[in-house]
N, C-alpha and C positions, 0 to 999 in steps of 0.2 A: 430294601426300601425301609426307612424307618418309620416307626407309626409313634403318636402321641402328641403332649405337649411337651412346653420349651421353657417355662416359667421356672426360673432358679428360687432355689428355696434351700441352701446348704444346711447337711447335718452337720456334726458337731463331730471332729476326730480325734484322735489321741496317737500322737507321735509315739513310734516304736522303739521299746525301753531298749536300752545295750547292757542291762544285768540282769541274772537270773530272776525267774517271777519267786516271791517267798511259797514254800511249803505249805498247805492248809493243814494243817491234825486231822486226821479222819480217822475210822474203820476202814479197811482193804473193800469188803463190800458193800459202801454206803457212797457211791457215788454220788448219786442222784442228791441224797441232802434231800431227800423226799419219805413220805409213810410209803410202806410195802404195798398199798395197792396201786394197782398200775391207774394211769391216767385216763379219763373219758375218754372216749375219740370221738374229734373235733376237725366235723368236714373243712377245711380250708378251700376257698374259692381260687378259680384261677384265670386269668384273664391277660393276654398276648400284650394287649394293648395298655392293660393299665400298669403292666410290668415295663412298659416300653414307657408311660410316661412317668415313673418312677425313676426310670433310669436318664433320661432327658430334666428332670427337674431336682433331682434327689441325688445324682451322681456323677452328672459331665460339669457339675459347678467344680467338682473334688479333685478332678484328673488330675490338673497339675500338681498339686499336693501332693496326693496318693502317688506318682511315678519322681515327684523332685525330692521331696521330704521323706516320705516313709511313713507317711500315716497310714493307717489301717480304716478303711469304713465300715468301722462296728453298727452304727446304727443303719445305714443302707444296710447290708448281711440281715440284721435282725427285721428290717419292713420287707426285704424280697418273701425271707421266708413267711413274714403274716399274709403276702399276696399272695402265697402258694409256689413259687418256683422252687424250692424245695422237694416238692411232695408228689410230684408227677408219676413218679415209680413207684409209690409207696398204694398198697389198697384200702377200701374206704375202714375195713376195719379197725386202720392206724393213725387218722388224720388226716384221708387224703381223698380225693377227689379218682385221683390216680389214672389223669387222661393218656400215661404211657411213656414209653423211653420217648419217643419223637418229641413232646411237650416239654421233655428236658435237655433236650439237646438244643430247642430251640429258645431256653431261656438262659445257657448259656453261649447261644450264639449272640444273642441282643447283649448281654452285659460287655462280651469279649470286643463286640463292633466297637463301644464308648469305652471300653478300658480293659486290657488284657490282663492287667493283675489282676481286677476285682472281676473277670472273667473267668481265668482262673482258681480263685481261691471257692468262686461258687461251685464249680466242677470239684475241688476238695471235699466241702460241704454233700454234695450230691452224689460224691462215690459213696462217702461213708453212708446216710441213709440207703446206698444200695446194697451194701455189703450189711446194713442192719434188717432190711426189707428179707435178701434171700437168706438170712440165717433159720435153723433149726431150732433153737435156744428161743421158745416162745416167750417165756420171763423178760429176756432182754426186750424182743421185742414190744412187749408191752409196757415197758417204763422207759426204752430209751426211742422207740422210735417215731413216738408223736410229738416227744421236745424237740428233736431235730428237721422231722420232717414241714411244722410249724415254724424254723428259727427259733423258736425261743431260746434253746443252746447252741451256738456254734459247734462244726468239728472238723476235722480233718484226715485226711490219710497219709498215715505211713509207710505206706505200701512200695516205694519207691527201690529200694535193697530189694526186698524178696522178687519181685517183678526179674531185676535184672540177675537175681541171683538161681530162678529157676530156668533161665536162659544162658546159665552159664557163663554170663558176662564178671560176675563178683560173687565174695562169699557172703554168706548171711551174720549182719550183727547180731542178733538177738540169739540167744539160746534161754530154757525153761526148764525147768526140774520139777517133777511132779509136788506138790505135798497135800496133807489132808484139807481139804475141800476147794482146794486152786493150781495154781504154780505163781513160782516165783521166777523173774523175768530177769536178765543183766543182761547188760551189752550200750550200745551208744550208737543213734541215729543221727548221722550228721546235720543233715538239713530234712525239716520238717513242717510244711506251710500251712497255712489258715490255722494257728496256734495261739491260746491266750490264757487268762487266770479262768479255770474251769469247762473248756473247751475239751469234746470227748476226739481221738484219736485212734487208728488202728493198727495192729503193730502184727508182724508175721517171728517166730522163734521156732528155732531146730530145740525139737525135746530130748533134752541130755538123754543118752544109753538108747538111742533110737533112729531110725532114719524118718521117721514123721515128724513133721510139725503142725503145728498149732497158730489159730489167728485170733485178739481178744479186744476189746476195747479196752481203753485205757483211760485216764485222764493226769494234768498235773498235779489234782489233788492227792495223789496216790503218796505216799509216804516211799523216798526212795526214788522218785522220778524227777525231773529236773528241768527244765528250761533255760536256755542262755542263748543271747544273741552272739554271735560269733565271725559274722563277715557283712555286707553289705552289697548288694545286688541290683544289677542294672537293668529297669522294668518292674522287678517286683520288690523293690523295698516297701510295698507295703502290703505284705503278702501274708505279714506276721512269722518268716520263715525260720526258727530255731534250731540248735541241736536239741536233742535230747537224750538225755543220761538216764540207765534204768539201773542204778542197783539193790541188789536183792529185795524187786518191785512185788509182792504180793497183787496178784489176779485171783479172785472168787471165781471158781465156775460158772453163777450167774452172768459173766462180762465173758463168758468164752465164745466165740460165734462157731466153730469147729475145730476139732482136734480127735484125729489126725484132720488135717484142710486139706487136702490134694482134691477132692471131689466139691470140696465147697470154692476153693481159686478157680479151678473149671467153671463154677458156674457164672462167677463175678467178671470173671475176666475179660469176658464180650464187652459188657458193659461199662468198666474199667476205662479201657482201650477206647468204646465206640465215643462214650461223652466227652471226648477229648477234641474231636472231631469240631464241635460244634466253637472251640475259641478260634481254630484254623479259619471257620466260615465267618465269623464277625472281625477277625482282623482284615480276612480276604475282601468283603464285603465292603470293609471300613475304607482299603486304600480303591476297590474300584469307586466307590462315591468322590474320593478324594482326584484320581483323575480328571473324573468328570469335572470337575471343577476347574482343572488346569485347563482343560482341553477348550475353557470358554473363551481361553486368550490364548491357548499354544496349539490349537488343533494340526494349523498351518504346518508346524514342525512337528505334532508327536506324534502325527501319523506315519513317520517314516521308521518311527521305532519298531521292535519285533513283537513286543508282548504291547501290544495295543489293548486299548480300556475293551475294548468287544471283542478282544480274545483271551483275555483273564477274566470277562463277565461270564462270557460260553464254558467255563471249563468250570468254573464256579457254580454255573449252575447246574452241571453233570455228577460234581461235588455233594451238591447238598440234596440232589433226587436219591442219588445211589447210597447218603446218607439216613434219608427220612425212610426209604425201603429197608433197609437193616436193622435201622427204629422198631418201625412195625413190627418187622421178624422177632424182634428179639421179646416181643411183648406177646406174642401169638403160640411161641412151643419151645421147649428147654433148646436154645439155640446153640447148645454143646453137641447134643445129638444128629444134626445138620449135616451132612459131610460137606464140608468147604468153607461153612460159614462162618470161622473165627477169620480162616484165610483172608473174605474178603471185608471183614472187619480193618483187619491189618494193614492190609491195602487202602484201604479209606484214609485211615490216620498217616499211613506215610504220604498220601497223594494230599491231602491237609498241610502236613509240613514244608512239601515242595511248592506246591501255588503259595504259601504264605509268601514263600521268599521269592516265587518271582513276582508277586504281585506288591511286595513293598519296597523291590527293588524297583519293580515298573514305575511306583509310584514316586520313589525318589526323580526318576528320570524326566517323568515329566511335568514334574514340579523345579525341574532344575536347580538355581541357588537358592529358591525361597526354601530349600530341605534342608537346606542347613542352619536355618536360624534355630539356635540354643534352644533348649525348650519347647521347640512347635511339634505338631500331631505327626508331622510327616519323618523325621526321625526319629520320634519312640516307635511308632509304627515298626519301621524296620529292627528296632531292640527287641520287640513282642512276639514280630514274625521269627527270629530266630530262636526266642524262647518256645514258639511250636516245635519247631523240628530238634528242640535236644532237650524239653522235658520227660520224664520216662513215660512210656517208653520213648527214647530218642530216634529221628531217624535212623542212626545207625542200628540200632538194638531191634525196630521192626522189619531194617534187609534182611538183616540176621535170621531172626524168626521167619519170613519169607522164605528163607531158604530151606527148611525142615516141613513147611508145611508142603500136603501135598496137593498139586495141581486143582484147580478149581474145576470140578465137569464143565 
C-alpha cells in the first residue's frame, strides 16, 4: 500500500553523457577535497511516509524520462539521502538515526515500487554505506561515511565480479600490488552503476604474489581511473552504469576497507544479498496494485488465470515477513556465525526473482493489450522484473550457491 502525497513538483535531470567523464588533478589520498578532520555527526531524521511522499511528488513525475531517456535523478538521490534513507544501517556515531537493515530494505522497497532503476541505484548507494558502516579502517569511516550516509556524495558498488568470481562463476578483473603507504590497482570493470563526476565506489583486487585480496574505495577523481559509457540498457539507462578503466590507480590505505577481505566479504555479504530483496518487493507490490486495477473491468475473465492478484498478493506477503525477520537478524548478532543464515538469505533473494517474474507476467495478462502500449508501467514492469532475477547475484548464480550451502535446520 502506498502512503503519501501525489502533488508533482519535478526535479531537474541531467541526460547520461556517452563520453568518458574528464580526470580531476588530485593527491591519491585527497579524496574527500576536504581538511583531515573528519565531519560532525549529523543525526538525519527518518520518516516512512515522508520518503514515500518524496517519491510520489519528487520521482513518479521522472519515470518516464528516467527508463526512456537515460536521465539520471541526481537531485531525488541527493533529497532521499537528507530524509534519511541512506542511513538506516549506519549508528548514531556516523550520521544516523540507525533504525536498522529492515528500515533500509524498506526504503528501497518504496523507491523500486515507482521506479526500479532509481530503486536500484539506491540499493548501490546503501551497499556502499554498508560495506563503509562494517569496515575496520576507523579514519575512513569518519570522513567518508556521514557524506554518504546523508546523500550529500553519491556512491556505488563494484562489487559485481568479485561476487561472481568467489562463486566461481568468472575471474577477478582487478589485481593490486603493494607499494609504500597504498597499492596500486589495474584491471577494467565492465559495467558499474550509480556512477558520476566525484561519486565514491567499491572495488574487490587479487594482490599480486598472493592468494588474498583486498576491497577499497575509490572514486573517478583518482588519477588513472576512468569512466566511459559503453552500451545502453533496457530499464536502467538511467542508472548512470559505466565501465571503468583502473590503470596503475594509486589507493592510500586510508580508502582500504580490508586486506586480506575474506572475513570482511563474510560479513557484508548477508547484507549485500539481503537489500536486494527489497526492489523484487516494490516491483512485486507495484504489478499486484496494478492487477487490482485491471480486475475493475476484467475480474469476470482474470479470474480464470493461475497466478491470480490474491495468489501473488499471499506469497508476497510470505516474501516480505520472511524478509523483515532476516532484517532483524542481521541487526541483532554477526549473522555469519548463524549456521543457516546466509542459506536463507539466498533463498529470499532467488524467491524475489521468481515472484518478480511471475507477478509481471501476471500482470501483463491481465491487463491484456493495454500492456503493450509503448511506454506504459505495465511493460517496463516486466523489463525490471527481469532485471531482479539476473542482477548479481542473478538467479542462476544464487541456485548455484544453493547448492554448496548446507541444509537449513
Amino acid at each position: 500500500m502506498r502512503i503519501g502525497g501525489t502533488a508533482q513538483h519535478p526535479y531537474s535531470i541531467t541526460p547520461r553523457p556517452l563520453t568518458p567523464y574528464p580526470l580531476t588533478p588530485m593527491l591519491p589520498n585527497a579524496l574527500l577535497d576536504r581538511a583531515s578532520k573528519p565531519f560532525p555527526p549529523a543525526v538525519v531524521p527518518f520518516d516512512l511516509a515522508e520518503i514515500q511522499s518524496a517519491i510520489d511528488q519528487h520521482l513518479a513525475p521522472l519515470v518516464p524520462t528516467i527508463d526512456q531517456e537515460g536521465v539520471y535523478p541526481r537531485q531525488f538521490m541527493h533529497r532521499l539521502g537528507t530524509l534519511g534513507g541512506f542511513g538506516q544501517t549506519v549508528s548514531p556515531d556516523f550520521g544516523s538515526r540507525g533504525q536498522g537493515f529492515r528500515a533500509a530494505v524498506q526504503v528501497i522497497e518504496a523507491v523500486s515500487q515507482t521506479c526500479l532503476c532509481t530503486g536500484f541505484i539506491t540499493w548501490c548507494h546503501i551497499a556502499c554505506v554498508w560495506y563503509a558502516q562494517n569496515a575496520d579502517n576507523v579514519a575512513l569511516k569518519e570522513h567518508l561515511l556521514p557524506q554518504i550516509a546523508n546523500g550529500e556524495v553519491l556512491a556505488g558498488t563494484g562489487l559485481s565480479n568479485p561476487m561472481k568470481h568467489f562463486a566461481a562463476i568468472e575471474k577477478i578483473a582487478l589485481v593490486a600490488e603493494r607499494r609504500e603507504g597504498g597499492y596500486v590497482i589495474d584491471g577494467l570493470l565492465p559495467w558499474v552503476s550509480n556512477l558520476g563526476p566525484g561519486h565514491y565506489f567499491a572495488v574487490v583486487a587479487k594482490i599480486v604474489g598472493s592468494d588474498d585480496y583486498l576491497m577499497a574505495i575509490v572514486s573517478d577523481r583518482l588519477p588513472g581511473l576512468t569512466l566511459k559509457s559503453t552500451a545502453h540498457f533496457i530499464a536502467l539507462e538511467g542508472s548512470n552504469t559505466f565501465s571503468c578503466q583502473l590503470r596503475q590507480v594509486f589507493v592510500s590505505d586510508e580508502w582500504i576497507l580490508a586486506a586480506p577481505c575474506a572475513d570482511y566479504i563474510d560479513r557484508i555479504k548477508p547484507g549485500f544479498v539481503l537489500a536486494q530483496v527489497g526492489m523484487g518487493l516494490g516491483v512485486i507490490q507495484a504489478c499486484v496494485d496494478s492487477m487490482k486495477r485491471s480486475n475493475q473491468r476484467y475480474d469476470h475473465v482474470n479470474n480464470f488465470l493461475d497466478d491470480s492478484v490474491d495468489r501473488i498478493e499471499a506469497d508476497l506477503g510470505r516474501l516480505r515477513s520472511q524478509t523483515y525477520a532476516l532484517a532483524d537478524t542481521l541487526n541483532a548478532q554477526p549473522p555469519y556465525c548463524e549456521p543457516g543464515f546466509f542459506r536463507r538469505v539466498v533463498q529470499a533473494r532467488a524467491d524475489a526473482s521468481e515472484l518478480s517474474l511471475r507477478a509481471s507476467q501476471a500482470d501483463m495478462l491481465h491487463a491484456g493489450a493495454r500492456s503493450y502500449l509503448q511506454g506504459g508501467a505495465i511493460e517496463r514492469r516486466l523489463r525490471e522484473a527481469y532485471f531482479v532475477a539476473m542482477v548479481t547475484p542473478a538467479l542462476k548464480h544464487l541456485k548455484k550457491v544453493l547448492q554448496t550451502l548446507p541444509a537449513t535446520p
